[in-house]
Short mmCIF file of the C-alpha atoms (twelve columns), coordinates in Angstrom:
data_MODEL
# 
_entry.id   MODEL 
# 
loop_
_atom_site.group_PDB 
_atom_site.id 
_atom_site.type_symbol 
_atom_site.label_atom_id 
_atom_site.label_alt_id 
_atom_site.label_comp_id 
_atom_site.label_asym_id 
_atom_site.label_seq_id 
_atom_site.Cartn_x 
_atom_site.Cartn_y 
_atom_site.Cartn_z 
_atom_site.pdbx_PDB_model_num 
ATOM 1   C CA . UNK A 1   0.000   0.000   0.000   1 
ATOM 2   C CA . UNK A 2   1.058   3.672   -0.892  1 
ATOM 3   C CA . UNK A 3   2.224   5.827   1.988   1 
ATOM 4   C CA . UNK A 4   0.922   9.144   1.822   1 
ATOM 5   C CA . UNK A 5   3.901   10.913  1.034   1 
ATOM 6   C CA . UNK A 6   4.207   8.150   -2.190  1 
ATOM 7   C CA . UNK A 7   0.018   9.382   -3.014  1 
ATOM 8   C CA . UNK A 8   1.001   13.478  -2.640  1 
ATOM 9   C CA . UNK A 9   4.078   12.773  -4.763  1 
ATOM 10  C CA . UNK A 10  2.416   11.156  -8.031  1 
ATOM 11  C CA . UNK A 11  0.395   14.010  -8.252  1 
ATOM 12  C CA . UNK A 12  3.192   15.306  -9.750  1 
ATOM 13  C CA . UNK A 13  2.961   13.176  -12.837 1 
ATOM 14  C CA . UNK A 14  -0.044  13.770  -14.156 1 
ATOM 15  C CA . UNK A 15  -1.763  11.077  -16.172 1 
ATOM 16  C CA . UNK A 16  0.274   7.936   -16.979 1 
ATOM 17  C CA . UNK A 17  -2.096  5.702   -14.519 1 
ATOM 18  C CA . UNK A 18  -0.706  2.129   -16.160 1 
ATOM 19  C CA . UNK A 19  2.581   3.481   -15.964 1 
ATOM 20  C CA . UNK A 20  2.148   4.504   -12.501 1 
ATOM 21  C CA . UNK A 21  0.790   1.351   -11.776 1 
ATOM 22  C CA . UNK A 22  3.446   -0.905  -13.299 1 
ATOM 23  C CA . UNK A 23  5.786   1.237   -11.861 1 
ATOM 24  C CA . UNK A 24  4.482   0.684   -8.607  1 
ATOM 25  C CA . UNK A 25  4.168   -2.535  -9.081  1 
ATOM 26  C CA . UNK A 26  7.919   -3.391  -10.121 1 
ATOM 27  C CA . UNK A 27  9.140   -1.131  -6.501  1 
ATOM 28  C CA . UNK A 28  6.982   -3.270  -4.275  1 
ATOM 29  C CA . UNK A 29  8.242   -6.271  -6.054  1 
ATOM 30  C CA . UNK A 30  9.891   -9.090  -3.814  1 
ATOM 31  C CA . UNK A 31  12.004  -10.097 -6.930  1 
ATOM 32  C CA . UNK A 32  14.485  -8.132  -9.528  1 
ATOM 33  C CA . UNK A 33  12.775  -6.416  -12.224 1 
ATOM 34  C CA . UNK A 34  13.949  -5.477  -15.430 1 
ATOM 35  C CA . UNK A 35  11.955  -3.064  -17.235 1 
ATOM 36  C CA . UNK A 36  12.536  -1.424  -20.600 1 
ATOM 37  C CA . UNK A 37  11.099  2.158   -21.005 1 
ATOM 38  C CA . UNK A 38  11.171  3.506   -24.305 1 
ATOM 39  C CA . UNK A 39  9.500   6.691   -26.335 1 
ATOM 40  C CA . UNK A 40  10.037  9.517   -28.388 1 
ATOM 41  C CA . UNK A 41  12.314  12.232  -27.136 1 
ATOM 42  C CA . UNK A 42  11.054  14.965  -25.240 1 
ATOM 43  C CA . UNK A 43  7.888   12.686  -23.867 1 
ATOM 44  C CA . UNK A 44  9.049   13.075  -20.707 1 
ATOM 45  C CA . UNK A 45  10.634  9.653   -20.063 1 
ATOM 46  C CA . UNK A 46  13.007  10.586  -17.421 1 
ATOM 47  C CA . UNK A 47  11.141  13.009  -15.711 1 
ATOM 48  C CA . UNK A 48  8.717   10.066  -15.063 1 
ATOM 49  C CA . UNK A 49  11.365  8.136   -13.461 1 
ATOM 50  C CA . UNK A 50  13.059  10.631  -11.620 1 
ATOM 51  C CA . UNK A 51  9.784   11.511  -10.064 1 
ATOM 52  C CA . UNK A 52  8.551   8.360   -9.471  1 
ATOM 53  C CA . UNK A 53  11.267  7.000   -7.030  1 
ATOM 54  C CA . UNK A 54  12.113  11.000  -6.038  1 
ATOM 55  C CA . UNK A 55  10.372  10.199  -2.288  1 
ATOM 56  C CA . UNK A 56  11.079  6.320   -2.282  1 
ATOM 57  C CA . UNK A 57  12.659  4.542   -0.055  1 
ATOM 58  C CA . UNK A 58  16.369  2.605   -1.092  1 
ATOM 59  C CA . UNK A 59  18.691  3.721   -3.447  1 
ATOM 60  C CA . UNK A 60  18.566  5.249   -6.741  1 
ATOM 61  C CA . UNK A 61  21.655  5.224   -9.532  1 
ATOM 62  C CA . UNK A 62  21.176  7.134   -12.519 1 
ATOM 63  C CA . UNK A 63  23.625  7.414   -15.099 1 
ATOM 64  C CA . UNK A 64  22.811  8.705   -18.815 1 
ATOM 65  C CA . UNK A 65  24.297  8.115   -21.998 1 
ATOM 66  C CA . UNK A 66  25.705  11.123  -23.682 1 
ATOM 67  C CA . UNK A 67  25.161  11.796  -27.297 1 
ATOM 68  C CA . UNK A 68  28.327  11.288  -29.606 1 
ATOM 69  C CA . UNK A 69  29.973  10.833  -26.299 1 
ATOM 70  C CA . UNK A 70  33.089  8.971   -26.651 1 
ATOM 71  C CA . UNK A 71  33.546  4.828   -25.096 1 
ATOM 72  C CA . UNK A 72  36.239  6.955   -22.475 1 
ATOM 73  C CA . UNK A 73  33.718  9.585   -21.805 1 
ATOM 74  C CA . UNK A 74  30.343  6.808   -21.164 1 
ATOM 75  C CA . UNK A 75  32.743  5.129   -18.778 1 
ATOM 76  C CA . UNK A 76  34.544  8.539   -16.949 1 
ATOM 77  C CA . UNK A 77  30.530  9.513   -16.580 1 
ATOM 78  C CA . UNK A 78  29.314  6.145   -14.694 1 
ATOM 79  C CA . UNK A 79  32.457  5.870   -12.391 1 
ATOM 80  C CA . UNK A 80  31.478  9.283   -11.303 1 
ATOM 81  C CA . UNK A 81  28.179  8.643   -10.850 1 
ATOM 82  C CA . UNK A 82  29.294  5.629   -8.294  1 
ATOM 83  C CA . UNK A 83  31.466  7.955   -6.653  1 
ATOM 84  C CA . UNK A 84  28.144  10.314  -6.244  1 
ATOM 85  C CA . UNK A 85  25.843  7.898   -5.329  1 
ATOM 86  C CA . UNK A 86  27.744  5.662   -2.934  1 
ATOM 87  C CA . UNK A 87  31.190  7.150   -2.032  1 
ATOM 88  C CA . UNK A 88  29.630  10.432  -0.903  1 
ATOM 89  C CA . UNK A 89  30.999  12.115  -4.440  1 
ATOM 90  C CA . UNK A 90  34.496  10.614  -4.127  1 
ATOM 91  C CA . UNK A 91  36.340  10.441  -6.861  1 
ATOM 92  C CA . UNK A 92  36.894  7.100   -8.729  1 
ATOM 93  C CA . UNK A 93  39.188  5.728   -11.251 1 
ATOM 94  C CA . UNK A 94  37.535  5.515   -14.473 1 
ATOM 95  C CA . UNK A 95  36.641  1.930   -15.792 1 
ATOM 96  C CA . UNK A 96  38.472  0.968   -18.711 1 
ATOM 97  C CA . UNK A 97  35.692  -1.337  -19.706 1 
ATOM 98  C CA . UNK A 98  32.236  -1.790  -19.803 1 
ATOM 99  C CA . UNK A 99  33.283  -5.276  -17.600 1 
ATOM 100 C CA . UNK A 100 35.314  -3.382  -14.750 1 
ATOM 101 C CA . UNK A 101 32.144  -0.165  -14.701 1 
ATOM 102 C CA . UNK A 102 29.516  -3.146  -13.765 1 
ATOM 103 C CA . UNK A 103 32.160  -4.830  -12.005 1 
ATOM 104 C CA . UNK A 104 32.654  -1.656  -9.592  1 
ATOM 105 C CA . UNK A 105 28.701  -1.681  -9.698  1 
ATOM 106 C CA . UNK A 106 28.279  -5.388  -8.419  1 
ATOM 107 C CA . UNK A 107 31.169  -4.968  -5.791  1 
ATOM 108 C CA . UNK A 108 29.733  -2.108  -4.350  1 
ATOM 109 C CA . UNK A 109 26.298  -3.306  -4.358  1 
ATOM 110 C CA . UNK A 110 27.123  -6.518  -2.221  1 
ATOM 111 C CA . UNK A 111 28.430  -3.764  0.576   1 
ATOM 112 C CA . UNK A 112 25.645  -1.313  0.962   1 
ATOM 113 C CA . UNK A 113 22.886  -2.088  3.050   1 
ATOM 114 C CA . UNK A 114 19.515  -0.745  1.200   1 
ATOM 115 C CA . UNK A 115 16.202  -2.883  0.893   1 
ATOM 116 C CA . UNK A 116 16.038  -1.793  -2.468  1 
ATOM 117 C CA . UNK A 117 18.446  -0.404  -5.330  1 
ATOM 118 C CA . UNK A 118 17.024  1.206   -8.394  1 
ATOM 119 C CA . UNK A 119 19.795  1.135   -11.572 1 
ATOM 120 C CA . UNK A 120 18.292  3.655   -14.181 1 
ATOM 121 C CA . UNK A 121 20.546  3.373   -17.074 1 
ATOM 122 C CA . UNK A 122 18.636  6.493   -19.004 1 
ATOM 123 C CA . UNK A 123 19.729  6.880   -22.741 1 
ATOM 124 C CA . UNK A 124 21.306  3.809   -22.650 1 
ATOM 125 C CA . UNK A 125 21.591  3.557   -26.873 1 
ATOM 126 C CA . UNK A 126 24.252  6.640   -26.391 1 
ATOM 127 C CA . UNK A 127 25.812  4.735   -23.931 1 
ATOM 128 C CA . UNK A 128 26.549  1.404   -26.310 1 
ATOM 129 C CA . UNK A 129 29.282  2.992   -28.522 1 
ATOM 130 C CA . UNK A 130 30.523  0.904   -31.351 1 
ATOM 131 C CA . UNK A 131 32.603  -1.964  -30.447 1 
ATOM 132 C CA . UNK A 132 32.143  -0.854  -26.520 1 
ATOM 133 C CA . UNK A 133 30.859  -4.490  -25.540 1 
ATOM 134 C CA . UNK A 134 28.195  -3.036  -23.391 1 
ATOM 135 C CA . UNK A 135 25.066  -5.179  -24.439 1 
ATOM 136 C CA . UNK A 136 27.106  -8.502  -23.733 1 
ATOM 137 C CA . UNK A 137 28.415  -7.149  -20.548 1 
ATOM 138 C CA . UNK A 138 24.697  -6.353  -19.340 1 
ATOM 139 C CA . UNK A 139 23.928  -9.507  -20.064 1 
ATOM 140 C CA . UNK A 140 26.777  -11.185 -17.938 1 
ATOM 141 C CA . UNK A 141 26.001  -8.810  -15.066 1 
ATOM 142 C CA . UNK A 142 22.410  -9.293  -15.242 1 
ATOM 143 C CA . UNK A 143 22.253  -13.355 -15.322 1 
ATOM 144 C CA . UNK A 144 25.630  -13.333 -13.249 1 
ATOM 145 C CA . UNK A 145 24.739  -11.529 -10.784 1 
ATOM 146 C CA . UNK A 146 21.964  -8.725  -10.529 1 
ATOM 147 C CA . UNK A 147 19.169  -10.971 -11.443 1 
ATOM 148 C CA . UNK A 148 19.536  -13.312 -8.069  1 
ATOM 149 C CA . UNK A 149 19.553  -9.960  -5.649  1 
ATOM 150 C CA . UNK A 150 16.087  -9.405  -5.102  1 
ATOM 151 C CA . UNK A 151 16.473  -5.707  -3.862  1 
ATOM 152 C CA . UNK A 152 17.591  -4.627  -7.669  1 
ATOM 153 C CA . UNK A 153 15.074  -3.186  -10.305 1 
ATOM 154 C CA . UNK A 154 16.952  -2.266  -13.124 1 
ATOM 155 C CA . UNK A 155 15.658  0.156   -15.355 1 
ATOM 156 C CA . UNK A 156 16.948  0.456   -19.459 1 
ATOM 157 C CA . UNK A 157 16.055  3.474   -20.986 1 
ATOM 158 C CA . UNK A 158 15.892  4.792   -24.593 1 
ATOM 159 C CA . UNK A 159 14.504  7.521   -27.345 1 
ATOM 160 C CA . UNK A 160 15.335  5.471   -30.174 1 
ATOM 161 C CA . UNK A 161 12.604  2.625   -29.705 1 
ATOM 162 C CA . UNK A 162 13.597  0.524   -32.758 1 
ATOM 163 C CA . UNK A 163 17.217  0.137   -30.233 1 
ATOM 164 C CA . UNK A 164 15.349  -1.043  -27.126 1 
ATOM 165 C CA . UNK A 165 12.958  -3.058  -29.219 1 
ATOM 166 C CA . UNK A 166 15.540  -5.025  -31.041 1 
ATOM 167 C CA . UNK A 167 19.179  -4.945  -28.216 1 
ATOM 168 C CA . UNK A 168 17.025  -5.564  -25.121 1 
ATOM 169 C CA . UNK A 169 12.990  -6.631  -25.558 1 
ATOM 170 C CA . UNK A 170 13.825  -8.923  -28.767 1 
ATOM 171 C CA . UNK A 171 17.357  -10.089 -28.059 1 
ATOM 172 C CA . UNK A 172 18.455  -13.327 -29.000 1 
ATOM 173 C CA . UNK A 173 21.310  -13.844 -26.577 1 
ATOM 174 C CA . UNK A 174 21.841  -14.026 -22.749 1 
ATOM 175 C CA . UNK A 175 19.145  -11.132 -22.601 1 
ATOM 176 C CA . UNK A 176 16.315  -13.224 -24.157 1 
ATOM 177 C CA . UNK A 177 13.288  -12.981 -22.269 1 
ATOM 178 C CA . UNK A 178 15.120  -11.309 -19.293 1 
ATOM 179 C CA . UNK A 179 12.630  -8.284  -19.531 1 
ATOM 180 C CA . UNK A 180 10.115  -8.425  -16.691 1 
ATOM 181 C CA . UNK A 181 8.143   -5.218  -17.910 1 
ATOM 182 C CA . UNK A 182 8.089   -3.087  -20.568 1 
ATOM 183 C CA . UNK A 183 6.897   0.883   -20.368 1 
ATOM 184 C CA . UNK A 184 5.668   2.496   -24.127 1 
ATOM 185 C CA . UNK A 185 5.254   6.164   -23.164 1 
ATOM 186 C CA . UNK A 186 3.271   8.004   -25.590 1 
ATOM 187 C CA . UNK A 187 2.413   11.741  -25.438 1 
ATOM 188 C CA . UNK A 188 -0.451  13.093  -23.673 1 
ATOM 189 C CA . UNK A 189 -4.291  12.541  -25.008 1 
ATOM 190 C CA . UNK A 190 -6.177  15.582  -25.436 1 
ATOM 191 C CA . UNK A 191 -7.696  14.813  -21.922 1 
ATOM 192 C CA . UNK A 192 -4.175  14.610  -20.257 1 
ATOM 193 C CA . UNK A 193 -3.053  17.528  -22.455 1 
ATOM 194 C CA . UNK A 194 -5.925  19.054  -20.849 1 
ATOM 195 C CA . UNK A 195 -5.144  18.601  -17.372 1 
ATOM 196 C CA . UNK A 196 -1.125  19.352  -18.150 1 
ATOM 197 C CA . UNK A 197 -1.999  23.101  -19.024 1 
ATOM 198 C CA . UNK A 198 -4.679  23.648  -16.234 1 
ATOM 199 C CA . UNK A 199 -1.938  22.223  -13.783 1 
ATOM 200 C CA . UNK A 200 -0.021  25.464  -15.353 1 
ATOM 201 C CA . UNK A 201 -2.829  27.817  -14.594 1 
ATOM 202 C CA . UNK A 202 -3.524  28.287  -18.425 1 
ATOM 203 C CA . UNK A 203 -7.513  27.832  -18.936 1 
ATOM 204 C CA . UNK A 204 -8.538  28.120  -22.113 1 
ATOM 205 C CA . UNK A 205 -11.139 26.540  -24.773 1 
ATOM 206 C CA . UNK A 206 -11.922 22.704  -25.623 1 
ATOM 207 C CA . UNK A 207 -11.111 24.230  -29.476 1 
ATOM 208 C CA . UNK A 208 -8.121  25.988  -28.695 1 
ATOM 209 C CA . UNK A 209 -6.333  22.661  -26.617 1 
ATOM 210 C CA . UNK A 210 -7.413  21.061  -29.922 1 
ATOM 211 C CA . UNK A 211 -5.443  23.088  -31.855 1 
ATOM 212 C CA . UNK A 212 -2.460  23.200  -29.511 1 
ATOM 213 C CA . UNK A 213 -2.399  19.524  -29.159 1 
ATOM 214 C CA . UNK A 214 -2.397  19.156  -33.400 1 
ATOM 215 C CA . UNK A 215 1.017   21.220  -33.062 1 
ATOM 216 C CA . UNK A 216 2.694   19.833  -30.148 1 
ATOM 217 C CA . UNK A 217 1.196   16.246  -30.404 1 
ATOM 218 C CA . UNK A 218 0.953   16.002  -26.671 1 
ATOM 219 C CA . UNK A 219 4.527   16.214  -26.261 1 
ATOM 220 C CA . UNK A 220 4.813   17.824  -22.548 1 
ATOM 221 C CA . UNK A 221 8.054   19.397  -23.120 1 
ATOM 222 C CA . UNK A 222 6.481   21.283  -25.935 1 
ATOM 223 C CA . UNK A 223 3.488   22.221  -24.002 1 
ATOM 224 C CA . UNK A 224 5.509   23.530  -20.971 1 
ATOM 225 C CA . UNK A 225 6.487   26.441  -23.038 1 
ATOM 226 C CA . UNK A 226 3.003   27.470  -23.474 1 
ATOM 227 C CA . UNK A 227 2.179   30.916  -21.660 1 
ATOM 228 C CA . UNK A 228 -0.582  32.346  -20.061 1 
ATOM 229 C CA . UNK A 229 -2.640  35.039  -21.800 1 
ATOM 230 C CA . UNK A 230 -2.346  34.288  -25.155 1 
ATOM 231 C CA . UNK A 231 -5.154  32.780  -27.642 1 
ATOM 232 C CA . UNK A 232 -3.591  29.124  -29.946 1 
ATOM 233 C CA . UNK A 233 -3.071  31.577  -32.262 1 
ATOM 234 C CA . UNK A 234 -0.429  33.336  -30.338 1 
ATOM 235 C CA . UNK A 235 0.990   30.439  -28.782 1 
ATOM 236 C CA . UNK A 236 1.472   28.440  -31.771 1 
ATOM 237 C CA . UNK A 237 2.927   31.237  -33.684 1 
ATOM 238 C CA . UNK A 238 5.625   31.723  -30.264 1 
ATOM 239 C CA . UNK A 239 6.516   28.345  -30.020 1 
ATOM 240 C CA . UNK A 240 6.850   27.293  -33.691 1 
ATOM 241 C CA . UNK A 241 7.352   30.070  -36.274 1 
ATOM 242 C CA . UNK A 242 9.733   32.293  -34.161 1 
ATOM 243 C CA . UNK A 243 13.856  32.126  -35.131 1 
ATOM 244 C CA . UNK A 244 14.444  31.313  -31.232 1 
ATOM 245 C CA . UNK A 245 11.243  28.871  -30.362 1 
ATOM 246 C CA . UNK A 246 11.657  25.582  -29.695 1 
ATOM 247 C CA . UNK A 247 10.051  24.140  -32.656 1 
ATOM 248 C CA . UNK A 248 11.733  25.692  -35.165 1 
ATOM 249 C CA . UNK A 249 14.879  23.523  -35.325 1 
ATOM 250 C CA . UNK A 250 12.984  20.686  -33.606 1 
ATOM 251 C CA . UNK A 251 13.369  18.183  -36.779 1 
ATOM 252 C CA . UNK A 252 16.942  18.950  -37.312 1 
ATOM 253 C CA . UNK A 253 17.465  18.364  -33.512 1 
ATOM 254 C CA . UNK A 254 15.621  15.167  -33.206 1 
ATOM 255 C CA . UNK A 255 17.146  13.755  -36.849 1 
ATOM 256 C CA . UNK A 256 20.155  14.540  -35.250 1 
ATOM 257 C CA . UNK A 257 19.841  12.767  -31.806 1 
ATOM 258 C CA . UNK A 258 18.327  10.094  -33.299 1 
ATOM 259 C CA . UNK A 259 20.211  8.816   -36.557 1 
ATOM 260 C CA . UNK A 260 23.888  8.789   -36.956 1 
ATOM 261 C CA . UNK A 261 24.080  10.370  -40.010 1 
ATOM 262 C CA . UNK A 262 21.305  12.501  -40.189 1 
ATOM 263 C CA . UNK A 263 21.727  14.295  -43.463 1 
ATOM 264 C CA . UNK A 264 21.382  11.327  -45.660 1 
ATOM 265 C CA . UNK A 265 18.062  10.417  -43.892 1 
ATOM 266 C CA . UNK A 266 17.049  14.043  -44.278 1 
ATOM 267 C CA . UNK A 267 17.794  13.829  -48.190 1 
ATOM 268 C CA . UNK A 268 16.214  10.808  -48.464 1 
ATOM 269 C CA . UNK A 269 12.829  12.050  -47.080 1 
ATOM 270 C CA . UNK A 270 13.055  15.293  -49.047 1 
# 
């Protein structure tokens, strides 16, 4: 059962009831979990997590994949986010593998004393550069020894769902049916879209949320740019045909994050 503080807190995240629920579900679990979340970017993915476990109980490692980060850099960032999380921000020697990063992981994991340990491994695809062995080193770690310590719910994270879909839901090696739940997050409905910009004090029409959600799609990091006072008009015309709004480089920044060598897939749509 929820504690109050746990209730007041998902407030916070408004809508996503299944994933709340599965969520929930996976922290109150008396087994490991392994759950793949996946979703467009800018759906609000990590805020989700962040927020979900913010006021839980245990202990919570997050590290995140940098884009066009190099293999040294995805290591330098996790050893320093073991010193953070369980050396009081000490300063660690950098892995020079993906083996000797979960290695430090598993070794320090068997000393602390927590009743449960989330692992959020958030952009995970950046984190898997080529040749970096990362995928077959999960899959040691996790059958080895992460999957028999019942206080461990790891959670893989992604933008580019075709990635999660076919390296960790559909994989054919040691990480073959390993998953133990899976989280699709989709932008808001209109209902939730709704909600999201009365929860920012902006009231305005049925017709004009309509024609705010056929710009943004739902997408709550585009709709937490929208101010109050303005008609859809307004808005749309701030946060998608200005030089300096959001929108306006949007597809160049998500072709970019998204595909290696974004130019050629840009010529091949045009």
């Amino acid at each position: 059962m929820s504690t109050n503080t746990e209730k007041k807190k998902s407030i916070d995240i408004l809508g996503r009831e299944e994933e709340v629920e599965t969520l929930q579900q996976m922290y109150e679990s008396n087994k490991p979990e392994f759950l793949a979340l996946y979703g467009r970017r800018r759906v609000g993915k990590t805020f989700l997590i962040r927020q979900f476990f913010k006021d839980k109980k245990g202990l919570f490692f997050n590290v995140t994949g940098t884009k066009n980060g190099t293999f040294v850099e995805q290591l330098a960032h996790f050893g320093d986010q073991v010193g953070k999380t369980f050396y009081n921000g000490a300063a660690l020697a950098t892995p020079k593998t993906w083996d000797a990063a979960f290695k430090l992981l598993t070794n320090t994991l068997e000393k602390v004393q927590a009743k449960k340990i989330v692992l959020f491994f958030d952009e995970i695809p950046w984190m898997a550069t080529r040749r970096s062995r990362l995928l077959q080193n999960l899959d040691y770690y996790w059958n080895q020894y992460w999957s028999s310590d019942v206080r461990i719910k790891l959670i893989i994270c992604g933008s580019s769902a075709s990635w999660i879909i076919n390296k960790i839901i559909n994989n054919k090696g040691g990480l073959h049916n390993r998953i133990t739940k899976k989280i699709c997050l989709e932008p808001f409905n209109l209902q939730e879209t709704k909600a999201y910009l009365n929860s920012l004090g902006i009231q305005i029409k049925n017709q004009q949320i309509l024609l705010l959600y056929l710009v943004t799609g739902g997408v709550a990091y585009y709709l937490s740019s929208v101010e109050k006072g303005l008609s859809a008009a307004q808005l749309i015309e701030k946060i998608a045909f200005n030089e300096k709004s959001m929108l306006f480089s949007e597809f160049d920044n998500l072709f970019s994050s998204l595909f290696d060598h974004a130019d050629i897939c840009i010529q091949i749509i045009q």
